[in-house]
TORPA-4810 file (N, C-alpha, C, O; in nm, 3 decimals):
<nodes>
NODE_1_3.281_8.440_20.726_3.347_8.404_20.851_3.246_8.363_20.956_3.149_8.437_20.977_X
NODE_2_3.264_8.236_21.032_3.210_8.227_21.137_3.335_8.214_21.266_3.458_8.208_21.267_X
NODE_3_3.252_8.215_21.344_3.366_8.233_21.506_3.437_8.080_21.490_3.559_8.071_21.477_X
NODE_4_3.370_7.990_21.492_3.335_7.841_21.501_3.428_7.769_21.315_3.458_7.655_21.281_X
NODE_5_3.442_7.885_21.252_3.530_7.759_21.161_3.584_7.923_21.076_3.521_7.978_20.985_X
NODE_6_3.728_7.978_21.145_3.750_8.134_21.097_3.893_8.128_21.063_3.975_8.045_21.101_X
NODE_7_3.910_8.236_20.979_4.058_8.206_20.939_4.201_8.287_21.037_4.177_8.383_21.110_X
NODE_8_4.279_8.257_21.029_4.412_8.282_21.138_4.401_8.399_21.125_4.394_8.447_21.239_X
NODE_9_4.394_8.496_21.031_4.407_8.650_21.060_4.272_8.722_21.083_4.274_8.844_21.068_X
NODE_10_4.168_8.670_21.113_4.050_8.730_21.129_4.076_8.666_21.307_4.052_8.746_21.397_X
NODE_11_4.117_8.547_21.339_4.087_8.531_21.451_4.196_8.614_21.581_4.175_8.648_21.698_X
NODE_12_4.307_8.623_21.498_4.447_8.735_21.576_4.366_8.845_21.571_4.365_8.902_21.680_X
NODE_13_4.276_8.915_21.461_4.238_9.023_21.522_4.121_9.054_21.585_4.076_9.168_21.585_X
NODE_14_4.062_8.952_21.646_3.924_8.947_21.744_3.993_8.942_21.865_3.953_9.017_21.954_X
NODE_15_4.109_8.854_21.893_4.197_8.867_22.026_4.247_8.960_22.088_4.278_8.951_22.207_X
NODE_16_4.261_9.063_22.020_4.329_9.187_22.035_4.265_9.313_22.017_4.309_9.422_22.054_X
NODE_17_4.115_9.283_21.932_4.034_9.422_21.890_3.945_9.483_22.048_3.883_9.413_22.128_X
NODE_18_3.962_9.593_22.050_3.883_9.664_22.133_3.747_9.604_22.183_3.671_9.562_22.097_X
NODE_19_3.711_9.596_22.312_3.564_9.536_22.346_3.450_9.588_22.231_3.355_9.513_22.208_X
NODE_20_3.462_9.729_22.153_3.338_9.810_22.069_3.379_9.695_21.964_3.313_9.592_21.952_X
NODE_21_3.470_9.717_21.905_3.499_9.660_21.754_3.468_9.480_21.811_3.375_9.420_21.756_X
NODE_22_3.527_9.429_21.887_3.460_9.277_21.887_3.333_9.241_21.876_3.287_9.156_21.800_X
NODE_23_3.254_9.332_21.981_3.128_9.309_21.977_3.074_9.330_21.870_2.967_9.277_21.841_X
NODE_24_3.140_9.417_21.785_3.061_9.457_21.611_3.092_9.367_21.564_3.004_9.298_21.515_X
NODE_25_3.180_9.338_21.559_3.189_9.208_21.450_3.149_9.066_21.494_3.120_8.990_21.402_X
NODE_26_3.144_9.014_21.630_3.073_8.932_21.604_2.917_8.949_21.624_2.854_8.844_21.610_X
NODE_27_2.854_9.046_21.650_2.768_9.078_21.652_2.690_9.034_21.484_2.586_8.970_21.470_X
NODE_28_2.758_9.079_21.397_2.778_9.079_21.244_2.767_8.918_21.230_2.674_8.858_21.176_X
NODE_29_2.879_8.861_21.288_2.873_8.716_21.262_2.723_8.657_21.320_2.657_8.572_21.261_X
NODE_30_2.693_8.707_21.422_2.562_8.612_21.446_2.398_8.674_21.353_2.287_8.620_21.362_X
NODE_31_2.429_8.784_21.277_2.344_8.820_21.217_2.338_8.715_21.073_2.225_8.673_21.052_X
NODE_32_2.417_8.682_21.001_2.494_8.601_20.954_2.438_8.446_20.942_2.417_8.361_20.856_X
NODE_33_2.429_8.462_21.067_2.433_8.286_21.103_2.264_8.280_21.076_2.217_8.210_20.987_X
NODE_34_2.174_8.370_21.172_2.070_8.401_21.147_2.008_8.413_21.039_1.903_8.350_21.030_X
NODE_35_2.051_8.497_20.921_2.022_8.457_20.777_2.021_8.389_20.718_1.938_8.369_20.629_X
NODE_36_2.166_8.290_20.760_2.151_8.153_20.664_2.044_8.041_20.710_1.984_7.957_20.643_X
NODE_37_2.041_8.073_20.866_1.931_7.947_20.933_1.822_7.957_20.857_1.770_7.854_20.815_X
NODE_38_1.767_8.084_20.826_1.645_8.173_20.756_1.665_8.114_20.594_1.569_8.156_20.531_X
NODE_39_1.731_8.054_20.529_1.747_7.998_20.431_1.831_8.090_20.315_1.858_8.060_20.199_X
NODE_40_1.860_8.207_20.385_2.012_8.299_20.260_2.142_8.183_20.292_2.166_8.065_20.317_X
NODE_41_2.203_8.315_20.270_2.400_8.306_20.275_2.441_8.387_20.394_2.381_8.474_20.458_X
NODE_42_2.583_8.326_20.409_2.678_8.435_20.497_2.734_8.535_20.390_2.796_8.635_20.424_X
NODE_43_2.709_8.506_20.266_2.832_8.629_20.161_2.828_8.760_20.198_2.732_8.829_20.231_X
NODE_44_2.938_8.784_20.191_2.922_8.921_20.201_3.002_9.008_20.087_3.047_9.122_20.078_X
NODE_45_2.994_8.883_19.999_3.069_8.968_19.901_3.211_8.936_19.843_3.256_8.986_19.741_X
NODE_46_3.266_8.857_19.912_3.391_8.785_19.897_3.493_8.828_19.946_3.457_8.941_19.977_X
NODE_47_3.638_8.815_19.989_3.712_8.844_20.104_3.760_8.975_20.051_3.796_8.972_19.934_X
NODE_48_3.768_9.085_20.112_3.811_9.234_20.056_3.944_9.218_19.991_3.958_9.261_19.876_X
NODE_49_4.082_9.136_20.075_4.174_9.125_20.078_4.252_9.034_19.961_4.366_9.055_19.920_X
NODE_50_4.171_8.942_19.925_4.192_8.862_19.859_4.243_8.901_19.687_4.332_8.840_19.628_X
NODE_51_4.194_8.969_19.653_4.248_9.053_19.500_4.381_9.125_19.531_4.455_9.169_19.443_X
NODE_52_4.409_9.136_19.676_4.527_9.219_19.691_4.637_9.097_19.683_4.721_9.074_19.597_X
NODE_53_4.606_9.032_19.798_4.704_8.902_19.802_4.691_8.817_19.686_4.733_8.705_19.714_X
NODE_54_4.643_8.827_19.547_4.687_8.747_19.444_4.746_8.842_19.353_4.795_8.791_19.252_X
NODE_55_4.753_8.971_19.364_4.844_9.033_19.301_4.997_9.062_19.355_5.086_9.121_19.294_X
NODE_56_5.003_8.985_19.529_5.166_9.004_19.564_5.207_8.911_19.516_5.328_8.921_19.493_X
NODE_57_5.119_8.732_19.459_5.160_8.670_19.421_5.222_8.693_19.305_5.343_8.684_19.284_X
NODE_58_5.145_8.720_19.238_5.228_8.737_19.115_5.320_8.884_19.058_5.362_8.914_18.946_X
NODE_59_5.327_8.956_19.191_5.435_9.040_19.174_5.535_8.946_19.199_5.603_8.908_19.103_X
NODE_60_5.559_8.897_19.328_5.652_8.794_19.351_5.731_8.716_19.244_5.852_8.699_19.226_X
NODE_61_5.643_8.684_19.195_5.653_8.565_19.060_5.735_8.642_18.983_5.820_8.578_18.921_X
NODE_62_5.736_8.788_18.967_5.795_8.844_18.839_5.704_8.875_18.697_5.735_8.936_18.595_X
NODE_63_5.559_8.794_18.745_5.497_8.809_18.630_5.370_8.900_18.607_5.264_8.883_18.546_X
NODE_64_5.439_9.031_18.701_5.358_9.175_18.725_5.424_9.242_18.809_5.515_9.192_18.875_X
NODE_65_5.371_9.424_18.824_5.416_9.466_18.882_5.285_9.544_18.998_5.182_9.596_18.956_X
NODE_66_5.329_9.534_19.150_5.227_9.525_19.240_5.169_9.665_19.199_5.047_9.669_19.182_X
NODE_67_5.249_9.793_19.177_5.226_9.914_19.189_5.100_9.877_19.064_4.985_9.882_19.108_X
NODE_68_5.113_9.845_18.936_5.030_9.859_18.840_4.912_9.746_18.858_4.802_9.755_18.803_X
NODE_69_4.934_9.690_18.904_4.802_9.590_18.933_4.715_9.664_19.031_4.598_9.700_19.017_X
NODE_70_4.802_9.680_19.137_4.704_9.793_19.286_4.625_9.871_19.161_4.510_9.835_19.134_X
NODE_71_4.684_9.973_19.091_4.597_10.037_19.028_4.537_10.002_18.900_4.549_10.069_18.798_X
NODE_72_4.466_9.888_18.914_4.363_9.800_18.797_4.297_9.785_18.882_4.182_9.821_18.854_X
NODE_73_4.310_9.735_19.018_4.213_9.681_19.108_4.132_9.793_19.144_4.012_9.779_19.172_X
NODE_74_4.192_9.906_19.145_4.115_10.057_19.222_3.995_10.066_19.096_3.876_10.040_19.114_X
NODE_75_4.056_10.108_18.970_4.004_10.088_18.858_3.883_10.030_18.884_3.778_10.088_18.913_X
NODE_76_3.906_9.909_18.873_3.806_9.823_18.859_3.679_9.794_18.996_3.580_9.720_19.003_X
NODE_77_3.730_9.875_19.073_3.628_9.857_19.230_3.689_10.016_19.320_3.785_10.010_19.398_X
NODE_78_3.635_10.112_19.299_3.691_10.205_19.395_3.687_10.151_19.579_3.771_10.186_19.662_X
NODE_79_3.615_10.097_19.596_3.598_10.031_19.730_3.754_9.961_19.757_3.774_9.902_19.863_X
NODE_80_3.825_9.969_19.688_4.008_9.938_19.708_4.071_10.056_19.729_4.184_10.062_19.779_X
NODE_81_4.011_10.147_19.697_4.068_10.299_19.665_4.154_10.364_19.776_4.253_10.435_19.759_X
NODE_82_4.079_10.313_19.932_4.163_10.397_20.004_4.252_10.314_20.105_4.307_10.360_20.205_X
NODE_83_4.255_10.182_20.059_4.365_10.092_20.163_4.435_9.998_20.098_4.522_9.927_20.150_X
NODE_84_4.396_9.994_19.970_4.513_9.911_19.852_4.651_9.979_19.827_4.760_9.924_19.817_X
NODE_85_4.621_10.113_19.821_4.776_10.168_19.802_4.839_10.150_19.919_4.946_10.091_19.908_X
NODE_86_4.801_10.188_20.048_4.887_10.122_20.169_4.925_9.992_20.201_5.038_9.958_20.235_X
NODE_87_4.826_9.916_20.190_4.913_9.760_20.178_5.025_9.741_20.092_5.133_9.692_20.124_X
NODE_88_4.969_9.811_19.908_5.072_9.799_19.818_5.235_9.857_19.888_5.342_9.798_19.874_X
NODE_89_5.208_10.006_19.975_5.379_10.054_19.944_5.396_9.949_20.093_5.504_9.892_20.107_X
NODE_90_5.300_9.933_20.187_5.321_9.865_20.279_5.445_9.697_20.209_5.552_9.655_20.255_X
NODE_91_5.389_9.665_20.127_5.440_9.547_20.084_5.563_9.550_19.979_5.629_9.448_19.953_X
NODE_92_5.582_9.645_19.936_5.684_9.712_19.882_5.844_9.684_20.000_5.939_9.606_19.990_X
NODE_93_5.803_9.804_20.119_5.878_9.810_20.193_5.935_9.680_20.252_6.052_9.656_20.282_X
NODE_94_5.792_9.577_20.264_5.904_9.408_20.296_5.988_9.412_20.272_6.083_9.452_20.340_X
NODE_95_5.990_9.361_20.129_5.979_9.320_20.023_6.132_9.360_20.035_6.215_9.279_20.077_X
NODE_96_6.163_9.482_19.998_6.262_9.563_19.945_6.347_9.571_20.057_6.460_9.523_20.059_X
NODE_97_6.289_9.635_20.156_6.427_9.701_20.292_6.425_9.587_20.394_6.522_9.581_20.469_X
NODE_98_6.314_9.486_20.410_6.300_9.420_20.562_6.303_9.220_20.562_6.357_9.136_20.633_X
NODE_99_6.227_9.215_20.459_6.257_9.109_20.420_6.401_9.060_20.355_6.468_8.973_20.410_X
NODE_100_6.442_9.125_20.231_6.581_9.139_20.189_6.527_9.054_20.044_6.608_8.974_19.997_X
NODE_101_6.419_9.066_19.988_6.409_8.987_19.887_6.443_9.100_19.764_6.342_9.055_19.709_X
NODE_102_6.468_9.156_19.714_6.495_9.283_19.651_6.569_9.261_19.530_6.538_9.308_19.421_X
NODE_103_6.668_9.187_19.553_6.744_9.139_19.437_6.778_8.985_19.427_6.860_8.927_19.355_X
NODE_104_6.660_8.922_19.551_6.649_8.802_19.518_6.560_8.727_19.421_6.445_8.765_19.402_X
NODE_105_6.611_8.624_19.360_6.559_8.535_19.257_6.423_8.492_19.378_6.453_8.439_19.485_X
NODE_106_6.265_8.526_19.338_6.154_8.478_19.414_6.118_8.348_19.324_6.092_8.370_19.206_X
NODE_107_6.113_8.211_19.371_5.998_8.106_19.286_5.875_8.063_19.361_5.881_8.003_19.468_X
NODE_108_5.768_8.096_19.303_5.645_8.070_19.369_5.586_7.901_19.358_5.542_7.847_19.257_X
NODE_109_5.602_7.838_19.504_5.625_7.701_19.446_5.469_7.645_19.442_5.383_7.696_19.513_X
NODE_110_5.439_7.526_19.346_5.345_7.466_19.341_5.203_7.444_19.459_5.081_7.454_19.462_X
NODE_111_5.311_7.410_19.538_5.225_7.382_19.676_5.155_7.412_19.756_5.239_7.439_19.842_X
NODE_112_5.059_7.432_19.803_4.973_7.463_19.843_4.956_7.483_20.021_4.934_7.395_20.104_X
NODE_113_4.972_7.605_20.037_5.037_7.601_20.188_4.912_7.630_20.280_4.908_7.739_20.337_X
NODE_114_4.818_7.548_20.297_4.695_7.558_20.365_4.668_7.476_20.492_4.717_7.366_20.467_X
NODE_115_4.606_7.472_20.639_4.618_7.372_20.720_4.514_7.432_20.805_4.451_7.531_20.771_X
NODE_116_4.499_7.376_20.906_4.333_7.384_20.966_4.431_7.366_21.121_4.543_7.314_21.128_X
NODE_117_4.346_7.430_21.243_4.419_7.383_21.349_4.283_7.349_21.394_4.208_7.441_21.362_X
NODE_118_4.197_7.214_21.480_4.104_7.197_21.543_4.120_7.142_21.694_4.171_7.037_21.734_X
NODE_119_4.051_7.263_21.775_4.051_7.285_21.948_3.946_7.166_22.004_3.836_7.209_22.035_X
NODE_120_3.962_7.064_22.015_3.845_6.994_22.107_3.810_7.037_22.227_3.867_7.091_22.322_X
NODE_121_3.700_7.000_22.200_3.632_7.099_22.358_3.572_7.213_22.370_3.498_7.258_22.457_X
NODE_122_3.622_7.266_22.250_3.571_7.403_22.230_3.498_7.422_22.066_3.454_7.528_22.023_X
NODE_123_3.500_7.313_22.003_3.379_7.289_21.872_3.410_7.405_21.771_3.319_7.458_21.707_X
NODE_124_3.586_7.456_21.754_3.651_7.563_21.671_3.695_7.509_21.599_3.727_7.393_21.624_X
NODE_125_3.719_7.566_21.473_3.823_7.518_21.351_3.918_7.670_21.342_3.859_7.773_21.311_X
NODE_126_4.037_7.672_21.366_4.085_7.819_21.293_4.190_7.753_21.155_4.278_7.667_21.166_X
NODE_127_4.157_7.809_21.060_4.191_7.813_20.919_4.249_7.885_20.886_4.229_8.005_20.904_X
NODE_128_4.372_7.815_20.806_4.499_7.943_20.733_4.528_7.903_20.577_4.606_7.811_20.550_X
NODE_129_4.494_7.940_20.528_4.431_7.956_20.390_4.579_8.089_20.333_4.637_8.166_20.409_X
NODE_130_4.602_8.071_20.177_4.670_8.128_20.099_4.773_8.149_20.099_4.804_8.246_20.029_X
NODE_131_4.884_8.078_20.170_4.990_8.141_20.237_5.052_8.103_20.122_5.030_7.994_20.070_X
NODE_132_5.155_8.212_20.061_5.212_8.127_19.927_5.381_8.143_20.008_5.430_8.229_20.081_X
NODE_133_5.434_8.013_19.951_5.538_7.906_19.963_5.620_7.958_19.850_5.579_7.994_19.739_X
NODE_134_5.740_7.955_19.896_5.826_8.056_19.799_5.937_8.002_19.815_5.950_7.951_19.926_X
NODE_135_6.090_7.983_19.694_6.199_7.925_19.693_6.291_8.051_19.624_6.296_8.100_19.511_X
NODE_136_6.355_8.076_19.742_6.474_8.238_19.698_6.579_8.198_19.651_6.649_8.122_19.718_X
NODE_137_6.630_8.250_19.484_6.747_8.234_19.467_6.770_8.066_19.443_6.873_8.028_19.388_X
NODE_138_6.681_7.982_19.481_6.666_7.895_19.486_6.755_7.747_19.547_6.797_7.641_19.501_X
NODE_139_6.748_7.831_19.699_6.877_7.770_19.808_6.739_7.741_19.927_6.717_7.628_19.970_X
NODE_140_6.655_7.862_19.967_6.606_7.848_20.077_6.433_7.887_20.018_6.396_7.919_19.906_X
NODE_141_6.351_7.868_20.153_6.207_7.873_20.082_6.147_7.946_20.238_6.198_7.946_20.350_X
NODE_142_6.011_8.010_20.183_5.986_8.088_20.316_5.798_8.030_20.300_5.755_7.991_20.191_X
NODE_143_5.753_8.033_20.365_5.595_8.028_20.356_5.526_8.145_20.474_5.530_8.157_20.597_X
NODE_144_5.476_8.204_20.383_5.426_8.353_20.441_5.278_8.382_20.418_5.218_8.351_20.314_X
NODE_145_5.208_8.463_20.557_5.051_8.450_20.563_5.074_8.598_20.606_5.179_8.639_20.655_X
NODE_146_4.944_8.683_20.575_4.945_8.852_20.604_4.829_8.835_20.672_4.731_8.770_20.637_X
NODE_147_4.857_8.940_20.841_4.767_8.976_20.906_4.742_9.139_20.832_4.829_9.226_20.830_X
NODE_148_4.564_9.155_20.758_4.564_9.280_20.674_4.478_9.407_20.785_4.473_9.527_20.759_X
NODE_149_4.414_9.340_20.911_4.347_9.415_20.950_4.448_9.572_20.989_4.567_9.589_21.018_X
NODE_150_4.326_9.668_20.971_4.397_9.791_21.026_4.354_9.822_21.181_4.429_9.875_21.263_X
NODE_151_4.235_9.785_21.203_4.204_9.781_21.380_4.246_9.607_21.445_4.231_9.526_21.353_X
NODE_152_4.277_9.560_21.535_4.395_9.626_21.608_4.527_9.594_21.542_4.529_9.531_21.436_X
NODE_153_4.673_9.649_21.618_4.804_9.639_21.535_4.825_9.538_21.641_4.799_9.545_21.761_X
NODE_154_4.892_9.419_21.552_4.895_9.329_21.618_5.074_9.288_21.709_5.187_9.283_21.660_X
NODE_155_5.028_9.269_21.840_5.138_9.299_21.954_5.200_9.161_21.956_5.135_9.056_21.954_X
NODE_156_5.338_9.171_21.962_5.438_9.095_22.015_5.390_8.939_22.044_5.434_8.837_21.989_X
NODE_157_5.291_8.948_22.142_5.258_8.812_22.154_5.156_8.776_22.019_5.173_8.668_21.961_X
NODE_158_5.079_8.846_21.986_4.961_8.790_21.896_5.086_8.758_21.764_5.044_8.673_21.685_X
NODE_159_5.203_8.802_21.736_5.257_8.721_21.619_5.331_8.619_21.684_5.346_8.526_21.604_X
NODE_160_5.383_8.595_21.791_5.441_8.443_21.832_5.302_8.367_21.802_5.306_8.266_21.731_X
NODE_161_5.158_8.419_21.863_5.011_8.281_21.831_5.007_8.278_21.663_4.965_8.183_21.597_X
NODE_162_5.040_8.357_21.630_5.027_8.317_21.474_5.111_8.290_21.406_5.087_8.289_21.285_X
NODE_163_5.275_8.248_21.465_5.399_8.186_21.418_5.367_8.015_21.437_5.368_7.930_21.348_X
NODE_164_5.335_7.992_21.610_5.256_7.865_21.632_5.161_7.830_21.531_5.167_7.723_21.471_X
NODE_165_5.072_7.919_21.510_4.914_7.834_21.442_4.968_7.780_21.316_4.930_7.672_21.271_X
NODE_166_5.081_7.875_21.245_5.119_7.813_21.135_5.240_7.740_21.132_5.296_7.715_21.026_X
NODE_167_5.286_7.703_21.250_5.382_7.644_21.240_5.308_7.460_21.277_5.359_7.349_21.258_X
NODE_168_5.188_7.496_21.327_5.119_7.353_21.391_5.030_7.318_21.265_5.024_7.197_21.243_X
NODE_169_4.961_7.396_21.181_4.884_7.358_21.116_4.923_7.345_20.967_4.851_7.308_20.875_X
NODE_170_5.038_7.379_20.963_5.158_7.361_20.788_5.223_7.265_20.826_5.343_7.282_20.848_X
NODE_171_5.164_7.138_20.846_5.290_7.013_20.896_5.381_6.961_20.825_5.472_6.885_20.857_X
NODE_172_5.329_7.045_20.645_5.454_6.972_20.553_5.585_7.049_20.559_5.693_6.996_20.535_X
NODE_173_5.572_7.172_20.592_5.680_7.277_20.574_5.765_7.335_20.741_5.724_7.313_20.855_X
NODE_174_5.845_7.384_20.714_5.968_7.365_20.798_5.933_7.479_20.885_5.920_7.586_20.825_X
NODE_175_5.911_7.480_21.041_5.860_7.536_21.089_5.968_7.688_21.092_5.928_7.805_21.090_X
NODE_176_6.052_7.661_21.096_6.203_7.797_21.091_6.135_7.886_20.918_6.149_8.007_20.899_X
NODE_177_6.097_7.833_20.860_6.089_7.918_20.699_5.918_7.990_20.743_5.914_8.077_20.656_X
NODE_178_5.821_8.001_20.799_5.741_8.073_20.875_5.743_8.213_20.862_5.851_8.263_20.893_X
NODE_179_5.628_8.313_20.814_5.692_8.464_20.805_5.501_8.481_20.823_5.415_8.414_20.766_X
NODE_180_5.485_8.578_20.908_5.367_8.604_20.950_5.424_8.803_20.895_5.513_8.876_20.938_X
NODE_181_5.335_8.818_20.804_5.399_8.968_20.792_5.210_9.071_20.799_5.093_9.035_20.786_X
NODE_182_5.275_9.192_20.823_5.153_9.300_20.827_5.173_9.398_20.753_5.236_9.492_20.802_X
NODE_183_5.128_9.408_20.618_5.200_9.511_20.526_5.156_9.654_20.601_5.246_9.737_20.605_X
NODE_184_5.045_9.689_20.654_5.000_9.783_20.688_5.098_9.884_20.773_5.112_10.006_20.765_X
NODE_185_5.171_9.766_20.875_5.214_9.816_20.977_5.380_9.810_20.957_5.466_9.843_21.040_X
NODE_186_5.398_9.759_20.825_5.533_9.745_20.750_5.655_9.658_20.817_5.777_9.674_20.809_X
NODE_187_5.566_9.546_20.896_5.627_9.487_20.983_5.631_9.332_20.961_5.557_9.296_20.869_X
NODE_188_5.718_9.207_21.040_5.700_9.078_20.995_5.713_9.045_21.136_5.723_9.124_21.229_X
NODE_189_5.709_8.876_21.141_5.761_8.845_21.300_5.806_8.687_21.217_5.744_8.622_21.132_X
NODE_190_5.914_8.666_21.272_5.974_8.534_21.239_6.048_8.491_21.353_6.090_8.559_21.446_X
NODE_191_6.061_8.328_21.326_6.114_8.226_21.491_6.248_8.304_21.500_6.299_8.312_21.612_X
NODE_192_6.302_8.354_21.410_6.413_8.370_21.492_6.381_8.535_21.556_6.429_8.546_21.669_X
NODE_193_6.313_8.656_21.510_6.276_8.725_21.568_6.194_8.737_21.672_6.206_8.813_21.768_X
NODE_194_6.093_8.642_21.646_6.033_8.645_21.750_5.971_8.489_21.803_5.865_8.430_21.785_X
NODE_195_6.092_8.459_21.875_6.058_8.306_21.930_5.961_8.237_22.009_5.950_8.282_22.124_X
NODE_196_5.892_8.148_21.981_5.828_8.117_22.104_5.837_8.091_22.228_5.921_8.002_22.238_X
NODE_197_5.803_8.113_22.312_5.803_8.117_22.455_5.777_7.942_22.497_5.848_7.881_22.578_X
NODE_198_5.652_7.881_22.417_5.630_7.756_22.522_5.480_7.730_22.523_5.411_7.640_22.474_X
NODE_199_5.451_7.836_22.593_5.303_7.881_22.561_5.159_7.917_22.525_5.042_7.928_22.563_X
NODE_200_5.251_7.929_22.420_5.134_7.992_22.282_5.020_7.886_22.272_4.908_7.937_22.270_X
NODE_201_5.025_7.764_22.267_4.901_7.688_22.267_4.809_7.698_22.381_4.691_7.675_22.355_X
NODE_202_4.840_7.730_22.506_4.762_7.775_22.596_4.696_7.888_22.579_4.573_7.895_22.575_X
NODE_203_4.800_8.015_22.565_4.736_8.117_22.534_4.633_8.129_22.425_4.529_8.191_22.450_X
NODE_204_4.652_8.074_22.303_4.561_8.061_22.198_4.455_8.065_22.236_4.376_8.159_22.235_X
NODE_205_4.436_7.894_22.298_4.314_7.849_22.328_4.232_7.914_22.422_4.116_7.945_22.395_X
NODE_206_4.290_7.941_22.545_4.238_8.061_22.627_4.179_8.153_22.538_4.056_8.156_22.541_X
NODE_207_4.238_8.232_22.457_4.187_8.330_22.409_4.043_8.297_22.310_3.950_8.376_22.292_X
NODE_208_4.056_8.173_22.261_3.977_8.164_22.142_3.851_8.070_22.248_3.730_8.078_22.229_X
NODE_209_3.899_8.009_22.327_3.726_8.026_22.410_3.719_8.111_22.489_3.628_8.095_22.570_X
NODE_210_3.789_8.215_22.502_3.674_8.348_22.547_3.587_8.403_22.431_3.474_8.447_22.450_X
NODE_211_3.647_8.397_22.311_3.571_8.478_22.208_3.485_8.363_22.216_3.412_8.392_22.311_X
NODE_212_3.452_8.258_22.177_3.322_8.150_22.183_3.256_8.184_22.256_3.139_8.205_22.224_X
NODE_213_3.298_8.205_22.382_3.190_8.244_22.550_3.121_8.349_22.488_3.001_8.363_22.513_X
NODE_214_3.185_8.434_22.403_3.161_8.573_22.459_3.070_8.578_22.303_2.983_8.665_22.300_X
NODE_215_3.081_8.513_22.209_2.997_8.498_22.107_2.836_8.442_22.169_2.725_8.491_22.149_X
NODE_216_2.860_8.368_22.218_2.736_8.285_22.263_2.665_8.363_22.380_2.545_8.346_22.402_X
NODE_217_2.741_8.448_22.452_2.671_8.528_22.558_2.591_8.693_22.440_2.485_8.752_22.458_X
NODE_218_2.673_8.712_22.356_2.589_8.801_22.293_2.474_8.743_22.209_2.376_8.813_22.185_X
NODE_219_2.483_8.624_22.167_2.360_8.545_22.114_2.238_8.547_22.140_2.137_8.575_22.076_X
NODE_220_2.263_8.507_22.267_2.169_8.503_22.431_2.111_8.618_22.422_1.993_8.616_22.389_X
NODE_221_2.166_8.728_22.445_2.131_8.841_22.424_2.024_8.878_22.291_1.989_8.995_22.270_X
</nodes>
């Protein structure tokens, strides 16, 4: 991750994380940047989250079950051990009581639900990467992205900025089928739950050049 080209749920939770936890992490990011200038990498290993979210896929699909995959992944990396089972029953509960997909027919469609939003003026890319595109029962289709952080829980407004980001940066798909969900917090936000105001592109951007300012003033530093 950099500040300057970061993905939609890393950047909702720099907007909202505590002054300690921002400064750590981008603090982190400019250590980062520093290494690679120095001729390494940014890796850090590859996205924590990412083995989780390809096993909802293919729970979804029908062609696994999340509970028994969560526990292959623990298996196979204890470093999953103590926040995979909470996402898992976290995603369960969608799934089952909130979403209403439970005894719906899920098809995981081909397509590739990825889009970039870029701020001029402010030299940002924010990136939304993995969102898998789904056809229920096979009448209606939803395209859904997970905010996984556990510091901060993300408030009312921060899921209308991340209903926008993906509703501006998925230009093939129908901005109403949109599902920004937080397994952690066993929660979703959708246009019709939670509508936009008007806004949100101001607010965004506001927000995302303060974190630039405020990246570059700890740099300085």
């Amino acid at each position: 991750m950099s500040v300057l080209d970061i993905p939609l749920r890393k950047a909702l939770q720099l907007f909202y994380a505590s002054p300690k936890l921002r400064r750590k992490i981008l603090k982190e990011d400019i250590r980062l940047d520093v290494r690679k200038e120095s001729g390494g990498n940014r890796s850090q290993g590859g996205d924590f989250y990412q083995p989780f979210w390809t096993d909802v896929k293919i729970h979804m699909s029908g062609a696994g079950d999340i509970s028994d995959l969560t526990d292959k992944r623990i298996n196979s990396n204890k470093r999953y051990a103590r926040l995979y089972p909470a996402l898992k029953d976290g995603i369960l509960v969608l799934i089952n009581e909130k979403l209403r997909w439970s005894n719906e027919r899920l098809e995981i469609l081909p397509q590739s639900a990825h889009g970039v939003l870029c701020f001029e003026g402010l030299g940002g890319v924010i990136r939304i990467k993995n969102a898998f595109y789904a056809r229920v029962r096979g009448e209606y289709t939803r395209v859904v992205y997970s905010y996984f952080s556990e510091e901060p829980v993300l408030p009312e407004e921060g899921g209308r900025l991340g209903l926008w980001a993906m509703q501006t940066a998925l230009k093939d798909f129908d901005p109403n089928d949109m599902r920004l969900i937080d397994p952690l917090r066993r929660t979703f936000f959708s246009p019709r739950l939670t509508p936009l105001r008007g806004d949100e592109e101001a607010v965004f951007r506001k927000y995302y050049g303060s974190l630039i300012d405020e990246r570059e003033r700890i740099k300085r530093e």
